[in-house]
C-alpha positions as CSV (number, residue, x, y, z in Angstrom):
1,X,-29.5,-33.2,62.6
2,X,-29.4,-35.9,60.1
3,X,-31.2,-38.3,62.8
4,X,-34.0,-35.8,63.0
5,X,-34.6,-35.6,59.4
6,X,-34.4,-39.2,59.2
7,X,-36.7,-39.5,61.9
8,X,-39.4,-36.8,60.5
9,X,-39.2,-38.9,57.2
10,X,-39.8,-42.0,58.4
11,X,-43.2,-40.5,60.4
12,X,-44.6,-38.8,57.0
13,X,-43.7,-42.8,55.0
14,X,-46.5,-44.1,58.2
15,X,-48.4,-41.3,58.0
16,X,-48.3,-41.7,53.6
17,X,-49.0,-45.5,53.7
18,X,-51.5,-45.2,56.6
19,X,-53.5,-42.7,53.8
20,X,-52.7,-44.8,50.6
21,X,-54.6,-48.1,52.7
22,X,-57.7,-46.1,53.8
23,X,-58.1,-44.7,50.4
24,X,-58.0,-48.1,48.5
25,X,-61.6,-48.7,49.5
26,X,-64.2,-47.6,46.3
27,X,-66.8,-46.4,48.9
28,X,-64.2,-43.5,50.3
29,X,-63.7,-42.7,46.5
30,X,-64.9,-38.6,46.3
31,X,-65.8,-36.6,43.3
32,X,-62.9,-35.9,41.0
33,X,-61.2,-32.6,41.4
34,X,-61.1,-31.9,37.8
35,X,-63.9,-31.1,35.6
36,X,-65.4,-33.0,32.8
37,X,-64.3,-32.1,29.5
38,X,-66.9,-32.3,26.9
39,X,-64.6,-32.6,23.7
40,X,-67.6,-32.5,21.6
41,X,-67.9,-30.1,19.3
42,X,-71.0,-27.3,19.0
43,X,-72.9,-27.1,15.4
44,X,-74.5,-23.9,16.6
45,X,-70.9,-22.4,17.4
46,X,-69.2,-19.1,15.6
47,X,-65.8,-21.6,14.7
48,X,-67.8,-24.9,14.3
49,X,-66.8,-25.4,10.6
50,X,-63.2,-24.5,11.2
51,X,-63.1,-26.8,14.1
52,X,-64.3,-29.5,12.8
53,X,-62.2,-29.3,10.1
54,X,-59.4,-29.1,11.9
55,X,-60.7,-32.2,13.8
56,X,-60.9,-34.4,11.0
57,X,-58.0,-33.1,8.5
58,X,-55.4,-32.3,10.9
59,X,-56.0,-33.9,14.5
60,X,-57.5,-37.2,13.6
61,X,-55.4,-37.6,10.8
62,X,-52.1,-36.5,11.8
63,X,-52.3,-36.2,15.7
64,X,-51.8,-32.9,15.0
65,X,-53.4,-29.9,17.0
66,X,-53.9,-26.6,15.1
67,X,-54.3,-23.6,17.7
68,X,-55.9,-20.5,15.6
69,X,-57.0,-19.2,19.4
70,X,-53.5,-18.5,20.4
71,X,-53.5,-19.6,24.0
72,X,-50.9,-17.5,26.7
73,X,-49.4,-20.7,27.3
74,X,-48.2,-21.6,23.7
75,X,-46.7,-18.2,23.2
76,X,-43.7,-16.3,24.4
77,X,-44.7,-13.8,26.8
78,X,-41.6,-11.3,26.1
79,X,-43.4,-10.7,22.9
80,X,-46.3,-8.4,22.5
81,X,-48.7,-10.5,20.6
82,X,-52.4,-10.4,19.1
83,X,-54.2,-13.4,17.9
84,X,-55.2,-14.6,14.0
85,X,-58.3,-13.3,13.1
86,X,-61.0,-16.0,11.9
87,X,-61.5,-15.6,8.4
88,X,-57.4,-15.7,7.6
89,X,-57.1,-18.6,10.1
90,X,-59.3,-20.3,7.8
91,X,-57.5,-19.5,4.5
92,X,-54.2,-20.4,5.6
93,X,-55.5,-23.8,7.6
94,X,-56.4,-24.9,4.0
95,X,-53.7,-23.8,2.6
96,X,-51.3,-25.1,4.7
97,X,-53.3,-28.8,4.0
98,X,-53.3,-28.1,0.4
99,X,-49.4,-26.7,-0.5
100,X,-48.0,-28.6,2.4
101,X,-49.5,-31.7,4.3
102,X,-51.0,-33.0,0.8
103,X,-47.9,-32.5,-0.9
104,X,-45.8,-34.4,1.0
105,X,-48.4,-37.1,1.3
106,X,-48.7,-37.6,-2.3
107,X,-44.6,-37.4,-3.2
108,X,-43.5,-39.1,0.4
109,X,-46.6,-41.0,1.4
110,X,-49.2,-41.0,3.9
111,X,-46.9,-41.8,7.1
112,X,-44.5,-39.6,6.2
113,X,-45.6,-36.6,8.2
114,X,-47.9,-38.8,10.9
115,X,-44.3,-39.8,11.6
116,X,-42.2,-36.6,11.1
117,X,-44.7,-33.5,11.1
118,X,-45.3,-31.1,13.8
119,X,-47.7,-32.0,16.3
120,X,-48.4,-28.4,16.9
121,X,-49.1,-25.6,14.7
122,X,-49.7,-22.2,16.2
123,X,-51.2,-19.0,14.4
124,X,-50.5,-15.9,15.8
125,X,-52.1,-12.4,14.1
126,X,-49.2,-10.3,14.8
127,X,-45.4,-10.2,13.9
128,X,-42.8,-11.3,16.5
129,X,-40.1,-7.9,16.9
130,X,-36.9,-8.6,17.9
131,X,-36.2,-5.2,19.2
132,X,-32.5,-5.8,20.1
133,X,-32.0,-7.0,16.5
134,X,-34.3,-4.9,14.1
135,X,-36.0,-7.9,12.8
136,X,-39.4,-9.7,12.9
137,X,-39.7,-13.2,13.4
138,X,-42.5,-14.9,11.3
139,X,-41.6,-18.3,12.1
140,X,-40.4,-20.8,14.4
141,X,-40.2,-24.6,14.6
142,X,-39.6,-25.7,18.3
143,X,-37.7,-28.9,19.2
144,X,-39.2,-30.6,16.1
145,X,-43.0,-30.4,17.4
146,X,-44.1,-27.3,17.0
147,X,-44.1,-24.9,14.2
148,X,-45.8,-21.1,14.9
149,X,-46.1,-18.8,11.9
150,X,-46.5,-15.7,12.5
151,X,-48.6,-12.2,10.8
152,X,-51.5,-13.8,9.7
153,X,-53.2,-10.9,10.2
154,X,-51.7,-9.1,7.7
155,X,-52.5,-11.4,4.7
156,X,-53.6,-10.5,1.6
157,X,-54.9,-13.3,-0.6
158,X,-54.2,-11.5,-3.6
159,X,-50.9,-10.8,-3.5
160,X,-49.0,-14.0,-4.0
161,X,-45.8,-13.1,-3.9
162,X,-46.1,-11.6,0.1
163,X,-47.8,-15.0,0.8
164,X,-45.3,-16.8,-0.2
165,X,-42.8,-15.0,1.2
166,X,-45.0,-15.0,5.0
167,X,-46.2,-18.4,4.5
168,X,-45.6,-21.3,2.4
169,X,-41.8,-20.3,2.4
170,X,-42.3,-20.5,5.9
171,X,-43.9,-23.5,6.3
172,X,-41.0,-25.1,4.3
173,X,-38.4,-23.6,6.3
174,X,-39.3,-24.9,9.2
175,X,-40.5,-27.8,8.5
176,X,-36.4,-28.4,7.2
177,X,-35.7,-27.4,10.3
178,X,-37.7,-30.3,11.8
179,X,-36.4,-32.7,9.8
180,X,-32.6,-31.7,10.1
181,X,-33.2,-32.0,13.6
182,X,-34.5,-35.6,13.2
183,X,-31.2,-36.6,10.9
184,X,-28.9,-34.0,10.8
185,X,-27.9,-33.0,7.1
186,X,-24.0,-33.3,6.0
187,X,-21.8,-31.6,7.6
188,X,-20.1,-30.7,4.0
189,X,-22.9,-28.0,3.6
190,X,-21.0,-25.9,6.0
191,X,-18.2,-25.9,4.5
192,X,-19.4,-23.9,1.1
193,X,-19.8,-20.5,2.6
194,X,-17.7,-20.7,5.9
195,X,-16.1,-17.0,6.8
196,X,-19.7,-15.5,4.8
197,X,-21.8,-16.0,7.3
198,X,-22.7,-12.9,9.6
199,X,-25.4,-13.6,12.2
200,X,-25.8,-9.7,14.0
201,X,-25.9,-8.2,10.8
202,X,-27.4,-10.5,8.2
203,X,-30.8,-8.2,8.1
204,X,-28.8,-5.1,6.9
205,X,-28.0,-7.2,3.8
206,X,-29.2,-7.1,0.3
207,X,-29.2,-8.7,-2.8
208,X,-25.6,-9.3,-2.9
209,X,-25.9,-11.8,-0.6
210,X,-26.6,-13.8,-3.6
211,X,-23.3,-13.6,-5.4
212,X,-21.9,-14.7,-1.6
213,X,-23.5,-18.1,-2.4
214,X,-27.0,-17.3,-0.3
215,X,-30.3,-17.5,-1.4
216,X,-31.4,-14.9,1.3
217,X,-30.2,-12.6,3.3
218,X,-31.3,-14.8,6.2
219,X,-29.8,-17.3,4.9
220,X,-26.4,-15.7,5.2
221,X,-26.9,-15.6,8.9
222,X,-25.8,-19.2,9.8
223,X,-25.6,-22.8,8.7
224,X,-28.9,-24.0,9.8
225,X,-30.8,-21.0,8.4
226,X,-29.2,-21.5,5.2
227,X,-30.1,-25.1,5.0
228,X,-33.6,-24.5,5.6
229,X,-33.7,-21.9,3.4
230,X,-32.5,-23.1,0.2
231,X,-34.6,-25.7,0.8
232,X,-37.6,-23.6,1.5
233,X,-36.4,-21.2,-1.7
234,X,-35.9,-24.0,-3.9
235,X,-38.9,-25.9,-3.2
236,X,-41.4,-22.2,-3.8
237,X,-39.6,-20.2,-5.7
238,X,-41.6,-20.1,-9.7
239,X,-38.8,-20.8,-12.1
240,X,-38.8,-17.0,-12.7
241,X,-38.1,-16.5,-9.5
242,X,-34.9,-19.0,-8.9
243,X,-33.6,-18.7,-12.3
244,X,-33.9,-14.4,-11.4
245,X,-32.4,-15.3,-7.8
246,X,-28.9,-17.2,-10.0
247,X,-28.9,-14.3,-12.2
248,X,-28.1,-11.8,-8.7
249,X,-26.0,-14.0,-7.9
250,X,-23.9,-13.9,-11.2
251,X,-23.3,-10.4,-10.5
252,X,-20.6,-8.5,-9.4
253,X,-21.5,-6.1,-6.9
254,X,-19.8,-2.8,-5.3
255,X,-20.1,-1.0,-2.4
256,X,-20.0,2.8,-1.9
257,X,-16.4,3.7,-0.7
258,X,-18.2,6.6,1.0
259,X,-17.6,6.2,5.4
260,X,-20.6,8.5,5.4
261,X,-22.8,6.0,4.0
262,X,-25.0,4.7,6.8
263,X,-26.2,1.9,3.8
264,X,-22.6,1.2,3.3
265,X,-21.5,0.3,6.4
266,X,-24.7,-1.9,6.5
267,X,-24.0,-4.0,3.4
268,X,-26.0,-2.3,0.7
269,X,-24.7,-3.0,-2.4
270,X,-25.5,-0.8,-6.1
271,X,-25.7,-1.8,-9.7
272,X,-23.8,0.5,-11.7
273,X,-26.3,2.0,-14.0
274,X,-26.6,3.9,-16.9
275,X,-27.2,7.5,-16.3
276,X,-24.3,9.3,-18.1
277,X,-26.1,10.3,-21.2
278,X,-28.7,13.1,-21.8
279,X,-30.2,11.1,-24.1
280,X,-30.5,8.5,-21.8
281,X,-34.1,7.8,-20.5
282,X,-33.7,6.2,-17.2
283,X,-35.0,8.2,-14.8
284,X,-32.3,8.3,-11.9
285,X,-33.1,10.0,-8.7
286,X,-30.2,11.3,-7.1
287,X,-30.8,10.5,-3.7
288,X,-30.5,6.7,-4.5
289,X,-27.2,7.1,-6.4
290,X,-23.9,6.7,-4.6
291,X,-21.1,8.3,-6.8
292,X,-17.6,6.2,-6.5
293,X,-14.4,8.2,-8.1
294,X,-11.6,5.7,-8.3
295,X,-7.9,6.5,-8.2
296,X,-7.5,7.1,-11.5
297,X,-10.9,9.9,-11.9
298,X,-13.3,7.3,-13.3
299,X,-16.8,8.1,-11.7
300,X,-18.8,5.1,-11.4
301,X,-22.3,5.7,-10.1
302,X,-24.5,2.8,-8.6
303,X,-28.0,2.8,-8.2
304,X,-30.1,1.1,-6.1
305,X,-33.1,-0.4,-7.6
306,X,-34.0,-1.6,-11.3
307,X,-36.9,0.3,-11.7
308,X,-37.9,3.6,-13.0
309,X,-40.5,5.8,-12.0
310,X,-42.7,4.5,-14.0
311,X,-42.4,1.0,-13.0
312,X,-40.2,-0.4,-15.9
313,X,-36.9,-2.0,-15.8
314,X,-33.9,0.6,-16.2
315,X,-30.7,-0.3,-18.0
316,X,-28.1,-1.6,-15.7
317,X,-24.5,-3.0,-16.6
318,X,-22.5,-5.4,-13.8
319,X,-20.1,-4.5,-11.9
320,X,-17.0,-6.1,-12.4
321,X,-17.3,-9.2,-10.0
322,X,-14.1,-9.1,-7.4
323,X,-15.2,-11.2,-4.7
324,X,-13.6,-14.3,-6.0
325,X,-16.6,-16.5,-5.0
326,X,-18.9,-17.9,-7.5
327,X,-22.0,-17.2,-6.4
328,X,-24.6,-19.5,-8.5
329,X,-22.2,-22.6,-8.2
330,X,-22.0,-22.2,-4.5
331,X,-26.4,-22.2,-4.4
332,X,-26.3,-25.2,-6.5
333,X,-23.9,-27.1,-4.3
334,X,-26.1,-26.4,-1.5
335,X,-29.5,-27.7,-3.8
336,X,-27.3,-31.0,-4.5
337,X,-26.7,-31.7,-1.2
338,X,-30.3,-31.1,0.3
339,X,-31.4,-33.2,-2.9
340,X,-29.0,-35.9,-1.9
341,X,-29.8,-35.8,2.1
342,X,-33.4,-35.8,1.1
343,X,-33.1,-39.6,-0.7
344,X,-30.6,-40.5,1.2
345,X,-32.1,-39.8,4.7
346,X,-36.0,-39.6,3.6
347,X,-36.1,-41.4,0.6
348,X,-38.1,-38.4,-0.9
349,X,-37.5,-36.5,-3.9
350,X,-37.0,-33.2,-3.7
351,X,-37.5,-32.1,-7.2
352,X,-41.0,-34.0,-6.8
353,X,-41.7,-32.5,-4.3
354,X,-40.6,-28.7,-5.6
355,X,-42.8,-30.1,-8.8
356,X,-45.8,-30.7,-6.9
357,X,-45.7,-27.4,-4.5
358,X,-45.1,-25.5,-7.8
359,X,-48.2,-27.0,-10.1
360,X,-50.7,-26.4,-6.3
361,X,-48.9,-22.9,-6.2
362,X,-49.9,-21.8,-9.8
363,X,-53.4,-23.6,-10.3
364,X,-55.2,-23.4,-6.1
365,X,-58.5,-21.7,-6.5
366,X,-58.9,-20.0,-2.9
367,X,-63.0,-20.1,-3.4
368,X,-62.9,-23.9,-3.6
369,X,-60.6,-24.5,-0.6
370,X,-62.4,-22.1,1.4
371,X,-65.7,-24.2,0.8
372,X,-63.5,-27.5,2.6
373,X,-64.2,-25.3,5.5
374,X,-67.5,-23.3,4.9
375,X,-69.1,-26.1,2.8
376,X,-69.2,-28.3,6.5
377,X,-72.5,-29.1,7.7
């Protein structure tokens, strides 16, 4: 049998060789079986401004290729997607140059991301859902060269906060993820919050996960994730928002000792508020208050938001922190060792760079970015 085979391989090498020496001649040369490409692009075109600006700010400059279209082939399939509509795929193309690509070019240089950026960024319009899990995805970064963000449909220009949160915390994420990829971060990071981590039921949790030593509750689901996102955290967060974030995390917290709980069981954790008195004016609504009686006949009663109906803070008083972990000096362990791997492996400083992201985050006027797209001739 072997013979044969041998045989039948040797006849298609003659038959190969005999068809490689009659082709060498330029007068057998046929037409080319693949089309000509005309990568020009079309002034007359609905997307011409957007285009070009791609062209010139992201592909020319950083070999970068920015997909608003959303092509089958660059998404997963198992997923039932929608593309990004035009006018958001405009804003966040000049946002991403403006609070990301020309942040790090002015605190790391100009080569710093042709060397280490994406060379893909995909929009999609939609959420990823994770059925099995609950969650959405709204980003990935895949094998350090491509980074899809996710929703863009469901911007809202005005609203900063969800932006941030969709977005530019996003983009920051992954783009740690990129670079931890590149040179892995120290392994000592790990160590801080081993035993915490939970990665099937991190989404259930709240904002306890901050006196755990997370900055998220996504961070809280494994090492990688939490790298990246006290990274991403640090780097966006307004000083309100991080110095807000270490005051969670100085909290005790308590769960309800109720079984029947369905939000127990899941992680949600309750300030113990104020709602004793008569006189007190804190609206409390009943069905968000868990009622604990410990051994002794104490009632404690913990409530699960800080707001009133009217909007305003309540009065809340800690619980009595048990957990044994010190929750803001565990956050800032992890900041001092991205900050270190950041000089040490980049040479880049972080706090620069969180400086720079935070002056573009508080001072961008959308009409004038827009116009570095509209404004094209």
């Amino acid at each position: 049998m072997k013979k044969i085979q041998y045989y039948i391989s040797a006849l298609l090498l003659v038959a190969v060789a005999a068809m490689s020496l009659s082709s060498c001649s330029e007068d057998d040369l046929g037409p080319t079986i693949f089309p000509d490409v005309d990568e020009s692009l079309d002034p007359s075109s609905y997307s011409y401004q957007l285009d070009k600006f791609l062209r010139t700010n992201y592909l020319e400059k950083y070999n970068l290729t920015f997909l608003y279209r959303m092509p089958d082939i660059s998404t997963n399939m198992n997923y039932n997607l929608v593309p990004a509509e035009y006018t958001n795929s405009v804003d966040l193309a000049v946002l991403c140059k403006h609070l990301w690509f020309d942040v790090y070019d002015k605190v790391a240089g100009n080569d710093f991301l042709k060397l280490y950026g994406p060379r893909i960024i995909l929009l999609v319009g939609s959420p990823a859902i994770n059925a099995d899990s609950g969650s959405e995805t709204v980003g990935l970064a895949e094998g350090g060269i491509k980074i899809t963000l996710f929703k863009v449909n469901s911007m809202d220009i005005t609203n900063f906060q969800m932006m941030n949160e969709l977005y530019f915390h996003t983009m920051h994420h992954e783009f740690a993820h990129i670079l931890h990829q590149t040179k892995t971060y120290p392994t000592e990071f790990n160590t801080i919050s081993v035993g915490r981590y939970d990665p099937n039921n991190w989404q259930y949790r709240g904002n306890e996960v901050t006196s755990l030593g997370f900055v998220t509750n996504y961070a809280s689901s494994e090492y990688r994730e939490d790298f990246a996102e006290t990274i991403a955290c640090f780097i966006v967060y307004t000083e309100t928002e991080w110095n807000r974030m270490l005051e969670l995390a100085s909290r005790g917290w308590a769960t309800s000792a109720s079984e029947d709980d369905l939000d127990a069981v899941y992680y949600s954790f309750y300030y113990y508020a104020n709602n004793d008195s008569e006189n007190d004016p804190t609206y409390i609504d009943e069905r968000y208050v868990v009622t604990v009686t410990d051994a002794d006949g104490t009632v404690h009663k913990y409530y699960r938001t800080e707001r009133d109906k009217e909007g305003n803070r309540i009065v809340v008083y800690d619980v009595e922190d048990k957990d044994g972990i010190d929750g803001v000096e565990a956050i800032l362990q992890k900041v001092q060792i991205a900050r270190q791997w950041f000089k040490d492996a980049w040479n880049v400083d972080l706090d620069a760079l969180r400086e720079e992201v935070q002056n573009r985050q508080a001072t961008y006027n959308m009409d004038e970015l827009r116009q570095m797209v509209y404004g094209i001739q």
